[in-house]
C-alpha positions in Angstrom: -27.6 -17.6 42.3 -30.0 -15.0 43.8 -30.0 -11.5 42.0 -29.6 -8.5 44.4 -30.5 -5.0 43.7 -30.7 -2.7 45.9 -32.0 1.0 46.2 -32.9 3.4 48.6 -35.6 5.8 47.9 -34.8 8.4 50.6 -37.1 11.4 50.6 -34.7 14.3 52.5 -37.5 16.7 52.7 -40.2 18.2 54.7 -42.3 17.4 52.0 -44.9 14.4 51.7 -44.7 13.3 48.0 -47.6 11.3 46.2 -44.8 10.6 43.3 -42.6 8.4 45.8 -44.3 4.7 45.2 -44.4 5.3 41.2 -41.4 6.4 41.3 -40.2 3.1 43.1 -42.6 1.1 40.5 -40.5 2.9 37.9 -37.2 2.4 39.6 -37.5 -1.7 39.5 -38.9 -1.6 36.0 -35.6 0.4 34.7 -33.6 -2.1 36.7 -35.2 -5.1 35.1 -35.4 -2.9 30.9 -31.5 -2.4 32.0 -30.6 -6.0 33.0 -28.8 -4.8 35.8 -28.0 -7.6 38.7 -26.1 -7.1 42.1 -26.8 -3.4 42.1 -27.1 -1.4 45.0 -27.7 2.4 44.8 -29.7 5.5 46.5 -31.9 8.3 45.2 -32.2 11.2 47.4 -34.7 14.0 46.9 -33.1 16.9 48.8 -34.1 20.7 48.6 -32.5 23.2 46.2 -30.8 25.0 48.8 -29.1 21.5 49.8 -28.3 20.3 45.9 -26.9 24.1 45.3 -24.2 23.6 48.7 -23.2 20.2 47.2 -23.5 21.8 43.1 -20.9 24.3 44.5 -18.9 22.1 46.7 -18.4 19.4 44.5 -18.9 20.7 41.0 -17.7 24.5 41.7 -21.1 25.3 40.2 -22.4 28.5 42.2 -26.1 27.6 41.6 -28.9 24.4 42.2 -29.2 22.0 40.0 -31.7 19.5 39.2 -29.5 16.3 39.9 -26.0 15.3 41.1 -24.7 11.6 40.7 -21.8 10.3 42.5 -21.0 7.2 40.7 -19.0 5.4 42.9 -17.0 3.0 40.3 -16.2 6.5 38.8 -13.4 6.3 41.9 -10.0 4.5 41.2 -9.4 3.8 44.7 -12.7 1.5 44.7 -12.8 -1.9 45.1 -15.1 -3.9 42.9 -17.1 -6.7 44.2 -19.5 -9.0 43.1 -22.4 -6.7 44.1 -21.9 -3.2 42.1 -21.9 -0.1 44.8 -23.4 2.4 42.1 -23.5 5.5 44.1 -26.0 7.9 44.8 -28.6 10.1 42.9 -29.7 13.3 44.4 -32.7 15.3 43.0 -33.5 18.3 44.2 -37.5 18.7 44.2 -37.7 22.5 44.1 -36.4 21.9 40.6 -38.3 19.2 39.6 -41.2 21.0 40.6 -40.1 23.9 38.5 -39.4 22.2 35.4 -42.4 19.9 35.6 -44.5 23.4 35.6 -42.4 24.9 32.6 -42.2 21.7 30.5 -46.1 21.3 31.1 -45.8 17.9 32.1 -45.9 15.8 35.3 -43.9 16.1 38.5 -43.6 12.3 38.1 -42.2 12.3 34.8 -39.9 14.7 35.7 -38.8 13.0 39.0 -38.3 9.8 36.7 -36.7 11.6 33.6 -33.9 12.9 36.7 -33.6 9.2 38.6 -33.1 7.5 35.3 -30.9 10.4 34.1 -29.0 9.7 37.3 -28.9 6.1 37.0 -27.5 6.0 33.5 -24.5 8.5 34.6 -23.6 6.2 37.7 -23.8 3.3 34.9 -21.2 5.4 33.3 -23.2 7.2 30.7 -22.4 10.7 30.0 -23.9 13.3 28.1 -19.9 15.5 27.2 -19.9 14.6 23.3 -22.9 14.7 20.9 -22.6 10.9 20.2 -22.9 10.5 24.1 -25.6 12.8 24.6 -27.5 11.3 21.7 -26.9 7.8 23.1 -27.7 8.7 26.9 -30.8 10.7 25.9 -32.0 8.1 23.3 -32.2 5.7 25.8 -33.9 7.7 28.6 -36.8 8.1 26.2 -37.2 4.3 25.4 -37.0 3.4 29.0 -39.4 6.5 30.0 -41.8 5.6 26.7 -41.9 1.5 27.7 -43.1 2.6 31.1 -45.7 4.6 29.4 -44.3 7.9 30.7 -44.5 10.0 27.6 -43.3 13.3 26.7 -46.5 15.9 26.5 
């Protein structure tokens, strides 16, 4: 049987980012360090003003944020198959940008800290209890640290 995973990078800006093709080298390695097969997903970098209409649409949150997952299987009403329809990641760059700059590290560590973040939560990882935070967050780090992205 062929394995099929899917993703779309899809970069909703005016902007022209550098960070796009590491971030797809990155992408396929935390597909394969996952074991994930018959996956099919999108990551969407989308302007604060855009992530902050769908943070307040969808969350109630008046304010932008720095990623929104919609996990799909997180639906009732949806029908599994054997090819998992994760969902969709959307990062918003202004934020990235801005966090990259205040943590003093990369804007392509922080684009793939927020895509793997996303990832894991339409995997059904949350981050609502200590013990799930700790879990989530501990494996972020080994995936970003095998990569050889490392925290400055």
């Amino acid at each position: 049987m062929v394995i099929l995973n899917q993703y779309e990078l899809i970069n909703n800006t005016d902007e022209k980012l550098k960070e796009i093709e590491s971030l797809r080298d990155f992408i396929d390695f935390a597909i394969t360090y996952l074991k994930l097969e018959h996956v099919v997903f999108n990551v969407i970098i989308i302007n604060n003003e855009e992530i902050h209409r769908m943070n307040k649409e969808y969350r109630g949150v008046d304010r932008p944020t720095d990623v929104i997952s919609f996990a799909l299987e997180d639906d009732d009403t949806f029908i599994s198959t054997d090819v998992r329809v994760l969902g969709d990641i959307y990062i918003s760059i202004d934020k990235a940008k801005e966090q990259a700059e205040s943590y003093g590290h990369s804007l392509k560590r922080e684009l793939s800290f927020l895509t793997i973040h996303g990832i894991l939560h339409l995997l059904g990882y949350d981050h609502m209890t200590n013990e799930e935070e700790k879990e989530m967050f501990n494996l972020q780090e080994m995936i970003l640290n095998e990569y050889g992205i490392k925290r400055v």
